[in-house]
C-alpha positions as CSV (number, residue, x, y, z in Angstrom):
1,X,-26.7,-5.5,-29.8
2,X,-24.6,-8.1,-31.3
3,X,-23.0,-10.6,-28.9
4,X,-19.2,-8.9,-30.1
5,X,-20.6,-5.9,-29.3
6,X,-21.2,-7.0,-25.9
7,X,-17.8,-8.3,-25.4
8,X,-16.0,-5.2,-26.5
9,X,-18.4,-3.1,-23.8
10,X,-17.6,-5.6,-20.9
11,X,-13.7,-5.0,-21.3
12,X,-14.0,-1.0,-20.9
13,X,-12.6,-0.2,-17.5
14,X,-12.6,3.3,-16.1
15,X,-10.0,5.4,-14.3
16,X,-10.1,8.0,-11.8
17,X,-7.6,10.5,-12.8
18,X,-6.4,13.4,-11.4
19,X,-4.9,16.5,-13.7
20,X,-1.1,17.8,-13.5
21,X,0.0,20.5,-11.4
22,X,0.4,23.1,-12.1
23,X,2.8,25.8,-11.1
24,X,1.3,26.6,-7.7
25,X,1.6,24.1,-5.3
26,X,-2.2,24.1,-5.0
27,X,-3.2,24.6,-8.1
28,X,-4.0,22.0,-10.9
29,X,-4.2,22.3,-14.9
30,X,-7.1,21.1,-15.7
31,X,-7.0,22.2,-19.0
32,X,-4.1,19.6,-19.9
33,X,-4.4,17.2,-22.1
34,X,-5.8,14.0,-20.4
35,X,-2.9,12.2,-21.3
36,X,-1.0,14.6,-19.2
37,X,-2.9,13.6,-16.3
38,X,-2.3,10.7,-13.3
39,X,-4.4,7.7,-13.3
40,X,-5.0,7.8,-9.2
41,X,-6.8,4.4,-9.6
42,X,-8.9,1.6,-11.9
43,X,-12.1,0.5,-11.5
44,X,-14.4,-1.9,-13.1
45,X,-17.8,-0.1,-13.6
46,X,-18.8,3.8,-13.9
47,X,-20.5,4.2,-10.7
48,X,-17.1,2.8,-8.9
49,X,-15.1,5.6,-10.2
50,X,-17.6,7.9,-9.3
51,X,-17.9,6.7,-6.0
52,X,-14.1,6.7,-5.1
53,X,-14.2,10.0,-6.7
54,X,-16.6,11.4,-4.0
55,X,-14.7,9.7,-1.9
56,X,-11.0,10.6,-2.3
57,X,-13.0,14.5,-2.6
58,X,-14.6,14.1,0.9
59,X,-11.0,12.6,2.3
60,X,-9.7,15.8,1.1
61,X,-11.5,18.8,3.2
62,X,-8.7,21.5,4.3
63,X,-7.9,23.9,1.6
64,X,-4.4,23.6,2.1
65,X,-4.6,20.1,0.6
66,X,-2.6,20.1,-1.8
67,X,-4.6,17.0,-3.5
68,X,-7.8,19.1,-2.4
69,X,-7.7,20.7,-5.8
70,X,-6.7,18.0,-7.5
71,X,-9.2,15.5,-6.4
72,X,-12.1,18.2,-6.8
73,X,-10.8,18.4,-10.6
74,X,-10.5,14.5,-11.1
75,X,-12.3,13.0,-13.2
76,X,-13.7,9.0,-14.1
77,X,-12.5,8.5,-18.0
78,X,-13.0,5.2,-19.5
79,X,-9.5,3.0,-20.2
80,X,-10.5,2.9,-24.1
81,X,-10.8,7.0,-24.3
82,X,-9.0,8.0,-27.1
83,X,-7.7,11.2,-25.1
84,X,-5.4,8.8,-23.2
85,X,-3.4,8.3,-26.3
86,X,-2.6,11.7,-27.5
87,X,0.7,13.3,-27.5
């Protein structure tokens, strides 16, 4: 890997996002484009995200929840994701 290769890897953060609601007040769309979505937080590495994803999920147990839904939809995208930028 070339050493500018390596540079532009080390700068990709990742978010932990969470999808809109939608017209329930439990329900999410998940099928929304990610730029639609909430960035709940920013981490550093993959596993982070991931981590804080099980988490915020676990934190999150009673049904009536309403961020039960939308944590068990979230997902870890990297801050350089094209999807972020659509319209």
């Amino acid at each position: 890997m070339k050493p500018r290769h390596a540079a532009a890897l080390a700068l990709v953060g990742w978010y932990l996002m969470i999808p809109p609601r939608s017209s329930g007040q439990k329900a999410v769309d998940s099928g929304a484009p990610l730029s639609k979505w909430t960035v709940s937080s920013a981490y550093d590495a993959a596993h982070e995200c991931e981590g804080a994803k099980f988490l915020n999920r676990e934190g999150h147990k009673q049904d009536t929840d309403p961020l039960k839904a939308a944590f068990d939809a979230a997902q870890c995208i990297a801050t350089d994701d094209p999807r972020l930028k659509e319209k």
